[in-house]
C-alpha positions in Angstrom: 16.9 -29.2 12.5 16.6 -32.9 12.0 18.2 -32.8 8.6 20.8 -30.2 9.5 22.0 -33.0 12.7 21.3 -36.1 10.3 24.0 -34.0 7.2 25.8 -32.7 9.4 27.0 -35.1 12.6 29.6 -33.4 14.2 27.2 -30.4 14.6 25.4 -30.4 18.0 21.7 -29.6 17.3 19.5 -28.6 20.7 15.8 -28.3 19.5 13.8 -26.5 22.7 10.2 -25.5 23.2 8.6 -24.5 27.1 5.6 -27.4 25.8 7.0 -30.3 27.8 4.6 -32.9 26.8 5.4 -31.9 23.5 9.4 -32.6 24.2 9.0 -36.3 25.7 6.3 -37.0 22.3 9.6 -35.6 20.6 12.0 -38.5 22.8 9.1 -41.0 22.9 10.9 -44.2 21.4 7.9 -45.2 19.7 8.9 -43.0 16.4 4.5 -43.2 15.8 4.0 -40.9 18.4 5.9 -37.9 16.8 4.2 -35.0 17.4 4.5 -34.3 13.5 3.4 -36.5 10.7 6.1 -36.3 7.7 7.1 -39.0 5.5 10.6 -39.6 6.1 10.9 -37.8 9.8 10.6 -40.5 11.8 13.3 -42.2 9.4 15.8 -39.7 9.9 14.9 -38.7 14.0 15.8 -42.5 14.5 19.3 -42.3 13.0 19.9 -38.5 14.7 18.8 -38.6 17.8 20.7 -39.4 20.5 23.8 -39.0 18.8 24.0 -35.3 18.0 20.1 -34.4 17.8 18.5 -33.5 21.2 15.2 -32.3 22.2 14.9 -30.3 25.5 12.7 -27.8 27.5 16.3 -26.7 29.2 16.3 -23.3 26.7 18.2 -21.2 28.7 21.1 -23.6 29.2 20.6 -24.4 25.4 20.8 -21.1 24.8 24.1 -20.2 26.4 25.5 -22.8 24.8 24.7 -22.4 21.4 27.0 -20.7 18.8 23.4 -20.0 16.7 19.8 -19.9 17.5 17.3 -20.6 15.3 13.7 -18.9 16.2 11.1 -21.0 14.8 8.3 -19.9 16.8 4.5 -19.7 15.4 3.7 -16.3 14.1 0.4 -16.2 13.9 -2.2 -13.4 12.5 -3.4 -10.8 15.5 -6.6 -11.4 16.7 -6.9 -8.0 18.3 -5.5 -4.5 18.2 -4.0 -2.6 15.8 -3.9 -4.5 12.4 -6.2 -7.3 14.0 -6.9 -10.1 11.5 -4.0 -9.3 9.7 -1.4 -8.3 11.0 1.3 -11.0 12.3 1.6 -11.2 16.4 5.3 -11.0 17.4 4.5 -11.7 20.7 6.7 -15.0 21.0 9.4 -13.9 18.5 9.9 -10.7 21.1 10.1 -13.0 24.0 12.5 -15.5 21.9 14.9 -12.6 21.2 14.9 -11.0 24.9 15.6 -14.6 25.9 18.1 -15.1 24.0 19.7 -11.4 24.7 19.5 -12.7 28.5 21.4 -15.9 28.1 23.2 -16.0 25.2 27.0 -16.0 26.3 30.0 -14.6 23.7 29.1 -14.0 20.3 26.0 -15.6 19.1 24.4 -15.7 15.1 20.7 -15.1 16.0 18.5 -16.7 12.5 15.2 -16.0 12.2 13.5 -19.2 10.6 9.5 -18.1 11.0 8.0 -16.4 8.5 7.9 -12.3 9.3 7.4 -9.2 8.5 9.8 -7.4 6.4 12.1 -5.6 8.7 11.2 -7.3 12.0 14.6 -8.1 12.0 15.1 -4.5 13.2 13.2 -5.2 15.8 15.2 -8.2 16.7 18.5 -6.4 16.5 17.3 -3.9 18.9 16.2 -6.0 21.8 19.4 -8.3 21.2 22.0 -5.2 21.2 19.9 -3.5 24.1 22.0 -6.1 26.6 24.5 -4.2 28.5 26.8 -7.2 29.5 31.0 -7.0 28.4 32.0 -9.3 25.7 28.2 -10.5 24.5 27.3 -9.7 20.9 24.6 -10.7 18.3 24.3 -11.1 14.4 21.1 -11.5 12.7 20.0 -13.3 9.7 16.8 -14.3 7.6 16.7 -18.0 6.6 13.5 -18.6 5.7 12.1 -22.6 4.4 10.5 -23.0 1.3 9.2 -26.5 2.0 6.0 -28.2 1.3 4.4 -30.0 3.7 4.3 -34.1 2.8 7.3 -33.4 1.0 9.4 -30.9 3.7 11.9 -33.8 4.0 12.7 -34.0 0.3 12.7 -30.1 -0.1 15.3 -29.8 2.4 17.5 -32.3 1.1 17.1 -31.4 -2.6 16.1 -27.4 -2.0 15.3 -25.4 -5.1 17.2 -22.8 -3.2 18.3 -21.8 0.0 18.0 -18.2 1.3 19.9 -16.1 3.5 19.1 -12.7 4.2 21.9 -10.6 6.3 24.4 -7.7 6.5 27.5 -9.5 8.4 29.4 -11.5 5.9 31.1 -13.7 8.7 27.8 -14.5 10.0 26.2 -15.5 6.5 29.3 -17.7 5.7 28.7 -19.1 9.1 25.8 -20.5 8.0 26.1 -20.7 4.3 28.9 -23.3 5.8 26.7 -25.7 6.6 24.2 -26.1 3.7 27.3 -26.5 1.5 27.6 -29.9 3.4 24.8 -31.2 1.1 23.3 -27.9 -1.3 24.9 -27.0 -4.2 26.5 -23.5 -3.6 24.7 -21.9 -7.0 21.1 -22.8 -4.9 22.5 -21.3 -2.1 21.4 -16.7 -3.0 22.3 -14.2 -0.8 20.5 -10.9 -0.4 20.0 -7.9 2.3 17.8 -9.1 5.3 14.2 -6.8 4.0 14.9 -8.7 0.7 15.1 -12.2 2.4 12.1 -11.4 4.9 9.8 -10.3 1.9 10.7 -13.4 -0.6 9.1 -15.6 1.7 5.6 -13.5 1.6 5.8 -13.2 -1.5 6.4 -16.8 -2.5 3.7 -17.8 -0.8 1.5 -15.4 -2.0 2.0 -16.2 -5.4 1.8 -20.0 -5.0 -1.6 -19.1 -3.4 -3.1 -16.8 -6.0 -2.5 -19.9 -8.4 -4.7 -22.0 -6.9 -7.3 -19.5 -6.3 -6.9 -18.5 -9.7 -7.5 -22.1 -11.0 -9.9 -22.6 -9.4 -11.7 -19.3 -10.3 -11.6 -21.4 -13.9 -13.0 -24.4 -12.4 -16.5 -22.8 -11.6 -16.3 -21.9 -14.9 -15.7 -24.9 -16.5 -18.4 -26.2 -14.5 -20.7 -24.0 -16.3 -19.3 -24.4 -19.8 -19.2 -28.0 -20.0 -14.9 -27.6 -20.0 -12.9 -30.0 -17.9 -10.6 -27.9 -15.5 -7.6 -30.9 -15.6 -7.5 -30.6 -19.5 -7.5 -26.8 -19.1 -4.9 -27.0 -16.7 -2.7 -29.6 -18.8 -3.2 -27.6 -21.8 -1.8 -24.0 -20.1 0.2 -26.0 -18.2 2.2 -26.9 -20.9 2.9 -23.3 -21.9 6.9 -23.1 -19.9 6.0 -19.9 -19.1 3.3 -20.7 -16.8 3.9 -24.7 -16.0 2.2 -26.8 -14.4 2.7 -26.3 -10.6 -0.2 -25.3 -8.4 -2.7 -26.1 -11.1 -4.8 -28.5 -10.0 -8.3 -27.3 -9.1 -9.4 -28.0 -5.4 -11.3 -26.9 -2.4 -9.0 -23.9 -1.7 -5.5 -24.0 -0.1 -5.1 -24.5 3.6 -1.9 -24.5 5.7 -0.5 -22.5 8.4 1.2 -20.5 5.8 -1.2 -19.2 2.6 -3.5 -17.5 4.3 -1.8 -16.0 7.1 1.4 -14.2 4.9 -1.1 -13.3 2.2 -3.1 -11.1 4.9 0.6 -10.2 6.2 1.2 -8.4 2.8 -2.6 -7.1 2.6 -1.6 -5.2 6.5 1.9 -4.4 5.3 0.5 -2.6 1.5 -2.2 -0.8 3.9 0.8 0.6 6.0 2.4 2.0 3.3 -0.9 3.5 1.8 -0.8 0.8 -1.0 -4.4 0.4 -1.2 -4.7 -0.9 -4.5 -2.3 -3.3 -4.0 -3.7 -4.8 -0.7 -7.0 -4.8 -2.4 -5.5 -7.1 -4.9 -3.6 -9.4 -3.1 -7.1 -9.5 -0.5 -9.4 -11.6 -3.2 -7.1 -13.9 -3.5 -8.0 -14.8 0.5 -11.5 -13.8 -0.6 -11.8 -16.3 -4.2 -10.2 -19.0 -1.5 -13.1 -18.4 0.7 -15.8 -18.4 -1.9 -14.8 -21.9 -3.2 -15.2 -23.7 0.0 -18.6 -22.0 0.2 -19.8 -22.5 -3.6 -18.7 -26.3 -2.3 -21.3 -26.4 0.7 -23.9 -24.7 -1.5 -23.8 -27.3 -4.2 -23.7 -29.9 -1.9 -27.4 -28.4 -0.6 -29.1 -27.9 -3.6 -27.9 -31.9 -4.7 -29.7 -33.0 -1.4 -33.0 -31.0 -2.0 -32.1 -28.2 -0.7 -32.3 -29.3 3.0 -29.4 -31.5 5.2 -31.2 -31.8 8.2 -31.0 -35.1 9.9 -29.2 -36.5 7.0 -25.7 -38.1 7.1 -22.9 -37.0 5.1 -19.1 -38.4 5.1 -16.6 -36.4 5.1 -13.3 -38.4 3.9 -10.1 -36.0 4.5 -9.7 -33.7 7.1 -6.5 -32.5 6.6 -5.4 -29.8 5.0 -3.8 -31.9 1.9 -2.2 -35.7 2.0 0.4 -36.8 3.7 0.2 -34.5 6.9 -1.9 -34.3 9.9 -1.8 -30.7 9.7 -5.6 -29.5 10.1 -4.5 -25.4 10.1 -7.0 -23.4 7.9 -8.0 -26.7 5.9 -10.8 -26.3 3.8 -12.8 -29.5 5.3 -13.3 -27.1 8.9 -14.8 -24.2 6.9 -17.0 -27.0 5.0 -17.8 -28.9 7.6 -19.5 -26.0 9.4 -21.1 -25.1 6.9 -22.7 -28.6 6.4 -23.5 -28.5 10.4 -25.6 -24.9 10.0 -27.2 -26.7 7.6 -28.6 -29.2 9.9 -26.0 -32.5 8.9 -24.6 -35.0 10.7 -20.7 -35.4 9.8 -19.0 -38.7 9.7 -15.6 -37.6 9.6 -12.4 -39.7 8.5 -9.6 -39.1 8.4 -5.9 -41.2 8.3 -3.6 -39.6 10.3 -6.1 -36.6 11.9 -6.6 -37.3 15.2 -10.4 -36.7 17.1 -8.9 -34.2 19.6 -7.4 -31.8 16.1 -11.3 -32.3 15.2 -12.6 -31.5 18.3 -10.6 -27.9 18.3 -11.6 -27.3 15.0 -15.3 -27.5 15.4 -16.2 -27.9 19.0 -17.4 -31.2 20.8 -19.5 -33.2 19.2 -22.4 -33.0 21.0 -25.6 -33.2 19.3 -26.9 -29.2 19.1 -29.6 -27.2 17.8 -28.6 -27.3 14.3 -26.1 -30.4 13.0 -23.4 -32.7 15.0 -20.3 -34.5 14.1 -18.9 -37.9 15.1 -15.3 -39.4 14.3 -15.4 -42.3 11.9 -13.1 -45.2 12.1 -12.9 -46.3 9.0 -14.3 -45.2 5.2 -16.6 -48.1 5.6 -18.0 -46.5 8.9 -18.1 -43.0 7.7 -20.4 -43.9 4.5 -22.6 -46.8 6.2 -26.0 -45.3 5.3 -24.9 -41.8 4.4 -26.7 -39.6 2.1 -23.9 -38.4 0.4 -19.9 -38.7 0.7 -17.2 -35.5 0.3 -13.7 -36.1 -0.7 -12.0 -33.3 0.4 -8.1 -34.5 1.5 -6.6 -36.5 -1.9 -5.4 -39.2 0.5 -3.9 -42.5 -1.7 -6.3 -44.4 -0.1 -9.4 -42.4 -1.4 -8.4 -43.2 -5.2 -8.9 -46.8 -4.7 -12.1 -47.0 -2.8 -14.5 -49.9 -3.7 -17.4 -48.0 -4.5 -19.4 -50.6 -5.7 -18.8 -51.6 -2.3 -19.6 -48.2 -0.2 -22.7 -47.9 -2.7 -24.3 -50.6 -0.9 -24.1 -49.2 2.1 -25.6 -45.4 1.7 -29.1 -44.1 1.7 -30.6 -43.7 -2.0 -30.1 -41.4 -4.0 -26.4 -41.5 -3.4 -24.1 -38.3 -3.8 -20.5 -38.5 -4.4 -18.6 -35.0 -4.9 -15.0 -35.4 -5.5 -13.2 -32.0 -4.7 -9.9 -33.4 -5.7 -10.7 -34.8 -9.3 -9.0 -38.0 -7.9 -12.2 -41.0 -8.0 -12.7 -42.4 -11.2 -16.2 -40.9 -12.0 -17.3 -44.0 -14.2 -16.9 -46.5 -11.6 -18.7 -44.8 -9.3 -21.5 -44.0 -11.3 -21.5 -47.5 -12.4 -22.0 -48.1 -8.6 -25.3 -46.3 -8.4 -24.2 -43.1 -7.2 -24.6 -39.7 -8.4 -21.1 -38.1 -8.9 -19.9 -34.2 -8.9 -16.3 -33.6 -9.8 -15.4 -30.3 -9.2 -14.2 -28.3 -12.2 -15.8 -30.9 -14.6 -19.1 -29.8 -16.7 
């Protein structure tokens, strides 16, 4: 919304949500205190808002107002009930749509932006055309984003493509209209709203089996004495393949991969796909495996015992350049490391000690291992046992580590999950380095 109001200024954009502390962080004039950390948002919030971008908990009046809603609310996976654990909860796109059927005023072009499940767009229609009141009507479309988080700004200015899904040609040209103030019209494909609803999924899916799949090499490579980079480069190079999403990690994260993968697993079990869901499920499993394989290794380095010992943990966020902590790989690591008996000295750039705190719990002491929140890399590795890179923050590439050595308890560990130190320094430095994917 804040690209469409900064490309587009004579477009009124309202941008609404019922969280009203969330709203004033929104209209705080101290651009740090954005709810959301994105390079380049606070940038282009400045210049918008105000002028034609707007941030309110007023939705109704919003609402009636507005010649087209966007419904951008979470989706997230059921946690009970039919299809619980994999399934999407509609709750708050049902109560979005019989909100907007109660104040909408005229005709209004209803676009789903959250990622769904093919054909809840019928769902949508029906509670938007079950409103009984003269000279009201609805269209629906599917617009779903393909961005990136740390680079969402760029990918919306320079999309690979934009999609819109829908069965009203006025309404698709309505909004077609307005990416055509900055997209090319060839990026800009049409198709029937399933088709549109679907893509999305299945995008994501695919990105994810990638990394999983690399990564599947990397344990390998490990074992072989293979480097999983030069693997990577080398098929990489192959244009049928390329070289996206090959770079061996700690799994994916996000509020996205997992959650639309085990959409499609529910959605192939509905349609007695079995086979299929099967499939697409150990790609969620593989994901799952590598963050445990990570806290395995990390035990048998350290004797096979971490209790009482201290261990840094340098990223918490899902990847760089976002304070997004949604199914990161450092929670499921983390407790792991904390059954194990460790004390965690977490640090993080732009993770805040409250995101940590609802990932694993306060951080009081308990019977097995605690946590603590570390100011600084300096703090997090003073007398540690070992350190974990796990978030390939800029920052982590150019650590002194003749420096850090100093300061940790020998023998030293360093395990690099991102493949981002360079190894020879640090072992130069005294410590005892793992790269992942590296034999």
């Amino acid at each position: 919304m804040a690209v469409i109001a900064d490309r587009c200024p004579d477009i009124e954009v309202h941008v609404v949500d019922l969280n009203s502390e969330r709203i004033a962080a929104w209209n705080d004039p101290d651009l740090a205190r954005l709810p959301i950390y994105e390079p380049g948002l606070d940038t282009i919030v400045a210049r918008a808002r105000g002028r034609n971008l707007n941030f309110s908990t007023d939705v109704d009046r919003c609402i009636e107002k507005a010649d087209m809603v966007f419904l951008s609310v979470n989706t997230p996976t059921k946690q009970r009930g039919i299809g619980a654990g994999k399934a999407s909860d509609l709750r708050w796109i049902e109560a979005c749509a019989r909100q907007v059927a109660r104040n909408a005023k005229g005709h209004t072009i209803v676009v789903e932006k959250s990622t769904l499940p093919v054909r809840t767009a019928e769902t949508i229609k029906t509670i938007l055309n079950s409103t009984q009141e003269r000279g009201k009507s609805f269209s629906v479309l599917s617009n779903p984003e393909f961005l990136a988080e740390g680079t969402a700004i760029k990918d919306l200015e320079y999309p690979d493509r934009v999609l819109i899904g829908g069965e009203e040609e006025h309404a698709i040209e309505e909004l077609k209209s307005i990416y055509e103030r900055w997209v090319e019209p060839a990026k800009i494909l049409e198709t029937n709203l399933w088709s549109s609803e679907l893509s999305k999924l299945t995008a994501n899916a695919l990105l994810a089996q990638r990394v999983s799949s690399i990564n599947s090499i990397a344990a390998l490579c490990e074992s072989t004495g293979a480097n999983v980079r030069e693997v990577a480069e080398a098929v990489g190079r192959d244009h049928r393949i390329g070289e996206k999403f090959l770079k061996s990690g700690p799994g994916f994260g996000g509020s996205c991969f997992q959650k639309d993968i085990l959409n499609l697993v529910y959605l192939c079990r509905s349609f007695g796909l079995e086979e299929v869901a099967t499939y697409w499920e150990q790609v969620i499993d593989l994901n799952t495996w590598q963050q445990r394989r990570i806290s395995r290794l990390i035990t048998e380095k350290l004797f096979n015992t971490l209790a009482g010992k201290k261990i840094a943990i340098l990223g918490f966020a899902f990847k760089a350049n976002t304070n997004d902590t949604r199914e990161s790989p450092a929670i499921r690591i983390a407790k792991d490391l904390i059954e194990e008996g460790a004390i965690l000295s977490i640090h993080d750039p732009k993770v805040k000690i409250d995101q940590i705190r609802a990932e694993l719990g306060e951080k009081l002491k308990n019977d097995l291992g605690e946590w603590e929140f570390a100011g600084s890399i300096k703090d997090a590795c003073n007398n540690a046992d070992a350190c974990i890179l796990i978030t390939e923050w800029k920052e982590y590439s150019t650590i002194n580590w003749m420096e850090i050595s100093e300061s940790m308890r020998k023998p030293a560990w360093l395990f690099d999950t991102r493949c981002i130190v360079d190894s020879n320094l640090a072992r130069k430095s005294g410590l005892n380095v793992w790269i992942l994917g590296e034999g």
